[in-house]
MIKE-525642 format. One record per residue (C-alpha): chain; residue number from 1; x, y, z. Coordinates in nm, 4 decimals, always signed. Layout:
<recs>
{"A" NUM {X Y Z}}
...
</recs>
This chain:
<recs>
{"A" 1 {-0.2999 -1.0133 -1.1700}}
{"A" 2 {-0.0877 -0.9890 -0.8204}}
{"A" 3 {-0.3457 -1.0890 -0.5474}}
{"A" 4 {-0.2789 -0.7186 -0.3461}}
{"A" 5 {-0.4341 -0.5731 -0.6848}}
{"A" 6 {-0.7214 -0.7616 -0.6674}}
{"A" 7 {-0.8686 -0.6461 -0.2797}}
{"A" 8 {-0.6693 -0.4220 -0.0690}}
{"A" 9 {-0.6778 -0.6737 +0.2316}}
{"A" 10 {-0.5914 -1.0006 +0.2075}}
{"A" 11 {-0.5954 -1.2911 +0.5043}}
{"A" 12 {-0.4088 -1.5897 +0.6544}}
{"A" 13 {-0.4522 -1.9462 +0.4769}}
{"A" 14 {-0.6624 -2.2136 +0.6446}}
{"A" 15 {-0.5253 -2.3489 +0.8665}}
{"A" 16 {-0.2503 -2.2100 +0.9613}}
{"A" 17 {-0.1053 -2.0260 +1.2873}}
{"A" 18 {-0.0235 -1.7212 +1.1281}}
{"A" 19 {-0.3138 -1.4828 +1.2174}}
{"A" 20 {-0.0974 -1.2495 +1.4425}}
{"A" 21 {+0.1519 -1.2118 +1.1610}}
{"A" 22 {-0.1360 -1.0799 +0.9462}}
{"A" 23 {-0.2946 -0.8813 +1.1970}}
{"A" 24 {+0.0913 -0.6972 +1.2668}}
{"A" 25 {+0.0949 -0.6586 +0.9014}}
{"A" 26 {-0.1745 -0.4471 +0.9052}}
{"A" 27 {-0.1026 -0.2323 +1.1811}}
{"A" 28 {+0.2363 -0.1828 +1.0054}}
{"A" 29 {+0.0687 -0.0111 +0.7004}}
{"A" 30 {-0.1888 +0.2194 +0.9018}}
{"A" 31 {+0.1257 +0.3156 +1.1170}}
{"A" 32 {+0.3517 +0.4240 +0.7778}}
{"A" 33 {+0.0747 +0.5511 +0.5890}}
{"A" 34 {-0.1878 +0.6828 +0.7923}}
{"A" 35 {-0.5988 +0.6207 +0.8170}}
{"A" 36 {-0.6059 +0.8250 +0.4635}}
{"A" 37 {-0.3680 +0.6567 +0.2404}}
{"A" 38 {-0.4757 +0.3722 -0.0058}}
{"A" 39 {-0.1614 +0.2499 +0.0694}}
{"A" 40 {-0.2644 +0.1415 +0.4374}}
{"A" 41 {-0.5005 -0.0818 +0.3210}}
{"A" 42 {-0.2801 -0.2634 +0.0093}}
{"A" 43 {-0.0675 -0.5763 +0.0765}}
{"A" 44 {+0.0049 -0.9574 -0.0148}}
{"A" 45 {+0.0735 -1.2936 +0.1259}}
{"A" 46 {+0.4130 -1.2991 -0.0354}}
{"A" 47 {+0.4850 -0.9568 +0.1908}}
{"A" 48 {+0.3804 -1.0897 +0.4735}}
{"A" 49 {+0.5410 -1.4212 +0.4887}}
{"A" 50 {+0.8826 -1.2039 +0.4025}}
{"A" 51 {+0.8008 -0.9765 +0.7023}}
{"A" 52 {+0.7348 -1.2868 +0.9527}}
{"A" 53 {+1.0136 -1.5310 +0.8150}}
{"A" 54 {+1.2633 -1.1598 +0.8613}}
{"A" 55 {+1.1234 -1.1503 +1.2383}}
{"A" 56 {+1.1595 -1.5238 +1.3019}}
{"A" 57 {+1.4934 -1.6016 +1.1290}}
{"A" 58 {+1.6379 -1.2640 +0.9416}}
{"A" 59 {+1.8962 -1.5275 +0.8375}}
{"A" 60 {+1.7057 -1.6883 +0.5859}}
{"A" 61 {+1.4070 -1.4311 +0.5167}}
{"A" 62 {+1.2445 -1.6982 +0.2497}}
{"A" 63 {+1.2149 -1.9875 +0.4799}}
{"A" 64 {+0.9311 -2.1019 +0.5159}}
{"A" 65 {+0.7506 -1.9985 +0.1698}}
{"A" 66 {+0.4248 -2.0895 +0.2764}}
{"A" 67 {+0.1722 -2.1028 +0.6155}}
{"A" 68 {+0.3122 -2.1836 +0.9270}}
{"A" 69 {+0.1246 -2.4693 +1.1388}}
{"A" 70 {+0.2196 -2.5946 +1.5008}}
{"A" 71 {+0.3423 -2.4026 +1.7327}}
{"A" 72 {+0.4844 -2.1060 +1.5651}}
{"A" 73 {+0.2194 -1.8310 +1.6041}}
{"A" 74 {+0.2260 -1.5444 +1.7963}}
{"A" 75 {+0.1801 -1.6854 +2.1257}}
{"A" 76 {+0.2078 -1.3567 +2.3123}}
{"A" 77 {+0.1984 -0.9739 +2.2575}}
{"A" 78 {+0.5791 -0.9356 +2.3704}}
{"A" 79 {+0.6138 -1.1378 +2.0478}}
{"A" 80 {+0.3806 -0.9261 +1.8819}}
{"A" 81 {+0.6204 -0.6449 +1.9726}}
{"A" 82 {+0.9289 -0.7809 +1.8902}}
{"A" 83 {+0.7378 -0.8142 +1.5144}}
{"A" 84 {+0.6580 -0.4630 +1.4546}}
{"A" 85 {+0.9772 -0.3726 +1.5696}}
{"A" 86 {+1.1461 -0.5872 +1.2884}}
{"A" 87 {+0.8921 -0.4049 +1.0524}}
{"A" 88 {+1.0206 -0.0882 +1.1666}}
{"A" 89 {+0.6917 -0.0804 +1.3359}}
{"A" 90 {+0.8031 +0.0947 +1.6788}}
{"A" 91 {+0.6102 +0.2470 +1.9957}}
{"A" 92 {+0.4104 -0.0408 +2.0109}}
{"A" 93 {+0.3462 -0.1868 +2.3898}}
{"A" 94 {+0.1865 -0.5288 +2.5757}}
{"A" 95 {-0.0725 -0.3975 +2.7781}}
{"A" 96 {-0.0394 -0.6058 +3.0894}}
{"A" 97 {+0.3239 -0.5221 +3.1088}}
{"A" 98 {+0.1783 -0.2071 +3.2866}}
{"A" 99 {-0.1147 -0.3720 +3.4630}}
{"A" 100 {-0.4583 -0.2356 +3.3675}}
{"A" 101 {-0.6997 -0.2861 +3.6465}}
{"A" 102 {-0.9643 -0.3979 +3.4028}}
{"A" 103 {-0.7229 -0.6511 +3.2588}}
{"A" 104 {-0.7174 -0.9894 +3.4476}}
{"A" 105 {-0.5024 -1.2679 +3.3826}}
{"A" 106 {-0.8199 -1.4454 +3.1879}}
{"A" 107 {-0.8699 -1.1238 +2.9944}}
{"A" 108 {-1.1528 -0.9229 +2.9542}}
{"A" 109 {-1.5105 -1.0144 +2.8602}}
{"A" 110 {-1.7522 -0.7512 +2.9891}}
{"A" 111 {-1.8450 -0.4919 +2.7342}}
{"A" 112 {-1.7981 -0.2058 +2.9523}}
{"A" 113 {-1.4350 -0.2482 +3.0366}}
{"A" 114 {-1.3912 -0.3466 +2.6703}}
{"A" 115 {-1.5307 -0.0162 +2.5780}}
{"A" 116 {-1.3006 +0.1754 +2.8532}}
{"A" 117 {-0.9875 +0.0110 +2.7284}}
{"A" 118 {-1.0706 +0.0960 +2.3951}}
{"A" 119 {-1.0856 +0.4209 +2.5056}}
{"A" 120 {-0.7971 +0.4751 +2.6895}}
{"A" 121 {-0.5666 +0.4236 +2.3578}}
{"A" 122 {-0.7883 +0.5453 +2.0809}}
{"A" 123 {-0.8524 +0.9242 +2.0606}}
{"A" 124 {-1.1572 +1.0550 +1.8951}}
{"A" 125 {-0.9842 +1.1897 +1.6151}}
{"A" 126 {-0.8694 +0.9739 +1.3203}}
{"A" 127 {-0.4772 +0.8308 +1.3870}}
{"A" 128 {-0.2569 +0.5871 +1.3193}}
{"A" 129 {-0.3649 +0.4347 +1.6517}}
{"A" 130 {-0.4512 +0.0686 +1.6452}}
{"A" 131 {-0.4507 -0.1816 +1.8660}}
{"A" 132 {-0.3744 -0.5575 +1.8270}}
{"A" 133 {-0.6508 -0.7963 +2.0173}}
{"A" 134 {-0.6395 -1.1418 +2.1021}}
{"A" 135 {-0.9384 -1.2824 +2.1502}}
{"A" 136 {-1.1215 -1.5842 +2.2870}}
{"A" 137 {-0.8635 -1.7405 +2.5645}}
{"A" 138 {-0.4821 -1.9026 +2.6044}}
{"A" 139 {-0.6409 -2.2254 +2.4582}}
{"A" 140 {-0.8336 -2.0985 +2.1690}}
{"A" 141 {-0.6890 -1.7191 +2.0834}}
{"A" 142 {-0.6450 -1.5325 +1.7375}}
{"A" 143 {-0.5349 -1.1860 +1.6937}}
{"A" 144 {-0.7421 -0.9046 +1.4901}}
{"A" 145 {-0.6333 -0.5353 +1.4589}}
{"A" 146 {-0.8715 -0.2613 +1.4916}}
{"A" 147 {-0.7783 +0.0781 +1.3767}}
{"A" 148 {-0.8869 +0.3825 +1.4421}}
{"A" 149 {-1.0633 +0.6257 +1.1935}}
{"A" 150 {-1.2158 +0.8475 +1.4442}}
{"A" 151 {-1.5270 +0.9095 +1.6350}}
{"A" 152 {-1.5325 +0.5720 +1.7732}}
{"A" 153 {-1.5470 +0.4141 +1.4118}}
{"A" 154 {-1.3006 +0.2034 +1.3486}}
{"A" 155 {-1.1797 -0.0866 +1.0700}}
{"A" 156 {-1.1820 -0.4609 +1.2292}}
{"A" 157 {-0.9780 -0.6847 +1.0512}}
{"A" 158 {-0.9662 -1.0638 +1.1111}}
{"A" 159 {-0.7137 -1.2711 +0.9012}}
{"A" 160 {-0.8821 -1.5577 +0.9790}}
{"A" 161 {-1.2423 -1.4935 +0.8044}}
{"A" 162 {-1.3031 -1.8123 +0.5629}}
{"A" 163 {-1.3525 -1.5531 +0.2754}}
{"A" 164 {-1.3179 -1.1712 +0.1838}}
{"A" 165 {-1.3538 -0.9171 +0.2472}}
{"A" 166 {-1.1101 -0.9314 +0.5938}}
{"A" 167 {-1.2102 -0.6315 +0.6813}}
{"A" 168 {-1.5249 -0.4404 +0.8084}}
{"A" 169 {-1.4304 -0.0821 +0.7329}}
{"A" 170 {-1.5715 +0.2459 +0.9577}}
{"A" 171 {-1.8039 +0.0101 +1.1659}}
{"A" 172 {-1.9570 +0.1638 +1.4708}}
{"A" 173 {-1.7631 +0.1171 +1.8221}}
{"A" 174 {-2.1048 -0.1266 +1.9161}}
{"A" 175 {-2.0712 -0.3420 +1.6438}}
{"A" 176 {-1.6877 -0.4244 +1.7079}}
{"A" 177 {-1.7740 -0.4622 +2.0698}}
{"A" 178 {-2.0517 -0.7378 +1.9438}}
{"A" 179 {-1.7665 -0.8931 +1.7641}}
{"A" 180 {-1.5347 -0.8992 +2.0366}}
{"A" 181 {-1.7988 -1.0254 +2.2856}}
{"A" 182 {-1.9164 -1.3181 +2.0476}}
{"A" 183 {-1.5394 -1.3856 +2.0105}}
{"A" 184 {-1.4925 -1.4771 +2.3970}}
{"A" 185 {-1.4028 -1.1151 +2.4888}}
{"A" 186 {-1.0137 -0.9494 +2.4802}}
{"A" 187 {-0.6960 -1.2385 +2.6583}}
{"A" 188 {-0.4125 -0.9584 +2.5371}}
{"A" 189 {-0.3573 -0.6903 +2.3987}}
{"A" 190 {-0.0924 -0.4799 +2.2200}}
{"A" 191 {-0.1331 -0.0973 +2.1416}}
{"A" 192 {+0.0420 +0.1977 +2.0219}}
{"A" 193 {+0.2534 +0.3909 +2.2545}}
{"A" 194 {+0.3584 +0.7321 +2.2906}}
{"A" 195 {+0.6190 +0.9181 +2.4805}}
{"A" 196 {+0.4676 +1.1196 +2.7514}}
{"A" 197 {+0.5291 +1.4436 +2.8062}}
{"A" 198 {+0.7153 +1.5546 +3.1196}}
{"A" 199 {+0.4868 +1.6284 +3.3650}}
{"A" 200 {+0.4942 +1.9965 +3.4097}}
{"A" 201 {+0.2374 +2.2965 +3.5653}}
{"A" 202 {+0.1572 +2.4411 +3.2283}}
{"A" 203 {+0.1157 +2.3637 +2.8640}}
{"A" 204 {+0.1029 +2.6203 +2.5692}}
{"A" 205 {-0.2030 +2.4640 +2.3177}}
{"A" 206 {-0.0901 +2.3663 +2.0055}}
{"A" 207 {-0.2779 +2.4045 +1.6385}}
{"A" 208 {-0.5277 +2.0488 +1.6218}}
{"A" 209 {-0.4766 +1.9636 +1.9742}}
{"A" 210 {-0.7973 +1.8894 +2.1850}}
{"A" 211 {-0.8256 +1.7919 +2.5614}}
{"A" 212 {-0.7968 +1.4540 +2.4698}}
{"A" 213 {-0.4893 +1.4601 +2.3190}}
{"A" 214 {-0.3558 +1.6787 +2.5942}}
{"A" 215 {-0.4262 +1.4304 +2.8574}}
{"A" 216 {-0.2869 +1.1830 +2.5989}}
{"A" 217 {+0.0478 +1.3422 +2.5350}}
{"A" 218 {+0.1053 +1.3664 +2.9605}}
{"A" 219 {-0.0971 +1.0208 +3.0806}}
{"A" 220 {-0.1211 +0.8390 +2.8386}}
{"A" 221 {-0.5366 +0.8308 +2.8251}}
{"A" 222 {-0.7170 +1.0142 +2.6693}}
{"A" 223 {-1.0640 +0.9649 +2.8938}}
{"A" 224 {-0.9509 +1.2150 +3.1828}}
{"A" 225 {-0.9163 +1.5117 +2.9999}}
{"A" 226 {-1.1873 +1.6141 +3.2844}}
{"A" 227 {-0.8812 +1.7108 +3.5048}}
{"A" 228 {-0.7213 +1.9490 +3.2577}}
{"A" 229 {-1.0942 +2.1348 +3.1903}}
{"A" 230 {-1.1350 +2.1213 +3.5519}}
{"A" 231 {-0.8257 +2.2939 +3.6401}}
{"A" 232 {-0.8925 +2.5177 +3.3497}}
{"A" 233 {-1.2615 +2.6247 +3.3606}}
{"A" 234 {-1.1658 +3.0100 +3.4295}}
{"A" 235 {-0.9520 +2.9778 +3.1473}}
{"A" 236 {-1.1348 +2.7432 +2.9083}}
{"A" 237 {-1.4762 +2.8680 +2.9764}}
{"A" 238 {-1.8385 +2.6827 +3.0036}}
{"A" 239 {-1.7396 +2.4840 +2.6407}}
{"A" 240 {-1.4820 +2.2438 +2.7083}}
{"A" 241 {-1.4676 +2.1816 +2.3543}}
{"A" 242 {-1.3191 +2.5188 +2.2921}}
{"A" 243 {-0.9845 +2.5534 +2.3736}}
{"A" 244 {-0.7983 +2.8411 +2.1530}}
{"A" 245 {-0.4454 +2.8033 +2.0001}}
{"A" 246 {-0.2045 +2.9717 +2.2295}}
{"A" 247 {-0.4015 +2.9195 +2.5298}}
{"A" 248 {-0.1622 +2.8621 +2.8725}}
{"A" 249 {-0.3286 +2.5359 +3.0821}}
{"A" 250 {-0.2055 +2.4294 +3.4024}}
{"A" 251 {-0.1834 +2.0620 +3.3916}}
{"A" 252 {-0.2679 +1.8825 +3.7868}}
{"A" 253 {-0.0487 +1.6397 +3.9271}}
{"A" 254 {-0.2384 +1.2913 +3.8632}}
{"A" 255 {-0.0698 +1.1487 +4.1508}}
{"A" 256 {-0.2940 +1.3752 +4.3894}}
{"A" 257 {-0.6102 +1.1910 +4.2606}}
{"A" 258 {-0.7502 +0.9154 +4.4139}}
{"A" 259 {-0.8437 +0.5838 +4.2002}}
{"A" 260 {-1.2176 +0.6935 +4.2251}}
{"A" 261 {-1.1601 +1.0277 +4.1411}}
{"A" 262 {-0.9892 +0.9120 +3.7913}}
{"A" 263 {-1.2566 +0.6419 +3.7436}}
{"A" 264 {-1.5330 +0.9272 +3.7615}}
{"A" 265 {-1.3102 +1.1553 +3.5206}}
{"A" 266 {-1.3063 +0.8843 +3.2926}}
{"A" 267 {-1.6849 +0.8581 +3.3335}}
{"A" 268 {-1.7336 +1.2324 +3.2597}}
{"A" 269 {-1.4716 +1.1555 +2.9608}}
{"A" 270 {-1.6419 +0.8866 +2.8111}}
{"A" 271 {-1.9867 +1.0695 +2.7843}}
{"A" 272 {-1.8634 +1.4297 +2.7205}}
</recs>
């Protein structure tokens, strides 16, 4: 029986330096299918050799058949890019090419600033938003993905456990930040990217949209919908949780807020 029959994740071969080609894998499938489909979750070694031999060398797609060892890993996330783009894998971003304050050149280690950047890119709905991490240092790193399946529950998966599963599915936000702590904390990061909205003075709500996605769509971070239900109380009411389909909101210039002021919004964000 074909090994992606027999478990619905599968992981890299020991040793071998091709966690981040696993871990892209991944976030291929939840980006086609979506956090519902089976068909996120399904997938063999033989698939994604083919996909990291196309992204190294689309000349010969079946050389090398096997693990990769020495130096040919995913060193950094631009490479990490440049491999879901050759999956057809696109929107996908390095953080630190727009510098994150929270995001040093050692990484990030601190569970708070773990849980903020985790924040900032995964909404509190289910998506296809995932993010790839690597974790532990320059010296020592391996890339995981973590997906999102809403209300900070996610699926971790590490190609690099000795046996299966790969995969912790729906785990609580606390227990991934455990595992990234124990881990040495984030060094990089790569996450899915949208196309912000034009920044305009109004915006007509949509059917499924929330706050959070609103402040999403136009910056790109979902923590400060607090500006939108500030600007919007008269409007919204004393629920911020209640916005109606139809419903006109005046979006604020986010260049008129101070650092602190957007640090506190994503406070009140984070808490609700």
């Amino acid at each position: 029986m074909p090994e992606k029959e027999l478990y619905q994740y599968v992981g890299q071969e020991l040793p071998s330096m091709d966690c981040g080609y696993f871990a892209g894998y991944v976030i291929r499938l939840w980006d086609k299918h979506g956090p519902h489909s089976p068909q996120s979750m399904m997938m063999s070694r033989e698939e994604v050799y083919r996909a990291r031999n196309i992204s190294l060398n689309p000349a010969t797609p079946d050389k090398p058949s096997g693990k990769l060892t020495g130096g040919n890993a995913l060193a950094n996330g631009m490479a990490m890019v440049t491999y879901l783009a050759s999956m057809k894998c696109y929107g996908y971003q390095a953080d630190w090419t727009n510098p994150n304050p929270l995001m040093s050149a050692e990484g990030v280690r601190d569970r708070e600033s773990i849980r903020t950047i985790l924040h900032q890119h995964m909404p509190l709905q289910p998506s296809r938003d995932a993010v790839a991490l690597a974790i532990g240092g320059p010296t020592s790193g391996h890339w995981v993905s973590l997906l999102n399946t809403g209300n900070r529950h996610y699926i971790y998966y590490d190609p690099g456990r000795p046996r299966r599963p790969y995969a912790d599915a729906n785990i609580k936000e606390e227990q991934v930040l455990n595992k990234l702590i124990h881990k040495g904390g984030i060094y990089r990061i790569v996450w899915s990217h949208i196309e912000l909205e034009p920044i305009g003075t109004k915006h007509t709500v949509a059917s499924g949209e929330s706050l959070s996605i609103i402040a999403r769509r136009y910056w790109n971070d979902v923590l400060l919908w607090p500006l939108i239900y500030d600007a919007n109380k008269g409007e919204i009411g004393p629920n911020w949780n209640q916005i109606k389909v139809n419903q006109l909101l005046t979006i604020p210039d986010i260049k008129k807020f101070t650092p602190a002021e957007l640090n506190a919004a994503r406070q009140r964000g984070r808490t609700g």
